[in-house]
C-alpha positions, 0 to 999 in steps of 0.5 A, a space after each residue: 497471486 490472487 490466491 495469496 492475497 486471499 490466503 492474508 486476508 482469511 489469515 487476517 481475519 482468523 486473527 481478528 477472530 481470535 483477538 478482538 484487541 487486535 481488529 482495529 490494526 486488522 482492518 487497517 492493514 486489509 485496507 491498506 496492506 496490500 503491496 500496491 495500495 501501500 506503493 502508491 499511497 507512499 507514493 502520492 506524499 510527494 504530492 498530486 500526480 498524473 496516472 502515468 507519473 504514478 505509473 512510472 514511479 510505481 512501476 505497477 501495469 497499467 491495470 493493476 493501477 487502475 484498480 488500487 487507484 479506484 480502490 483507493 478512491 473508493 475507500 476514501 484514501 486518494 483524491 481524483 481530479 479531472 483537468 478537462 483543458 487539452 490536453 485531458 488529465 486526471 490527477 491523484 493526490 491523498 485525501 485527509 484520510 490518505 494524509 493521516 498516514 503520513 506520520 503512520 509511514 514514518 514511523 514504519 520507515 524508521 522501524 525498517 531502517 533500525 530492525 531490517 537494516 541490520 539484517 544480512 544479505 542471506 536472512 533479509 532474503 528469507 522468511 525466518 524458516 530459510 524459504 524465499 517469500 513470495 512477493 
């Protein structure tokens, strides 16, 4: 799994080589386009939830959680609130920057709903050469 996500990025990154234009849209997708960073962002807009509502919701393990969430936090998108009164909870919710997605999420769902909607059964399950991709 590890192998493919570096895979992207190198391919990002070859991309933006080659188009200079297109390096603000590559930047953007590197931060936020790895599959659990975009769940847990889209996620946290129904508003400030604890690590195990999130981990319910998501359905991500416990570590991987851990880890988009601090590198959510570290990269400024989500927020983290310690409630120190028994019992102890954190709670994450969207920053500013996290909640200028929003707007940038709608429009993604209603690109799905219009183009990948209208797909059938056999080609929503491939990649366009016929393989399964891998998720």
């Amino acid at each position: 799994m590890e192998s493919d996500a570096n895979g992207a990025k190198a391919e990002m990154d070859e991309a933006a080589a080659a188009n200079p234009d297109a390096c603000p849209v590559v930047d953007s997708l590197e931060q936020i386009g790895s599959k659990w960073r975009l769940v847990v962002l889209h996620e946290l807009q129904n508003g400030e939830s604890r690590f195990n509502e999130l981990k319910r919701a998501t359905e991500a393990n416990s570590r991987t959680l851990s880890r988009v969430l601090d590198d959510l936090q570290e990269m400024g998108f989500v927020d983290r609130r310690l409630e120190e009164d028994a019992p102890v909870a954190t709670y994450y919710s969207l920053s500013s920057k996290g909640q200028s997605l929003c707007p940038v999420f709608d429009e993604i769902e209603r690109w799905a709903n219009e183009w990948l909607a209208a797909c059938d059964g056999a080609n929503a399950e491939t990649d366009g050469n016929g393989e399964t991709p891998t998720r």
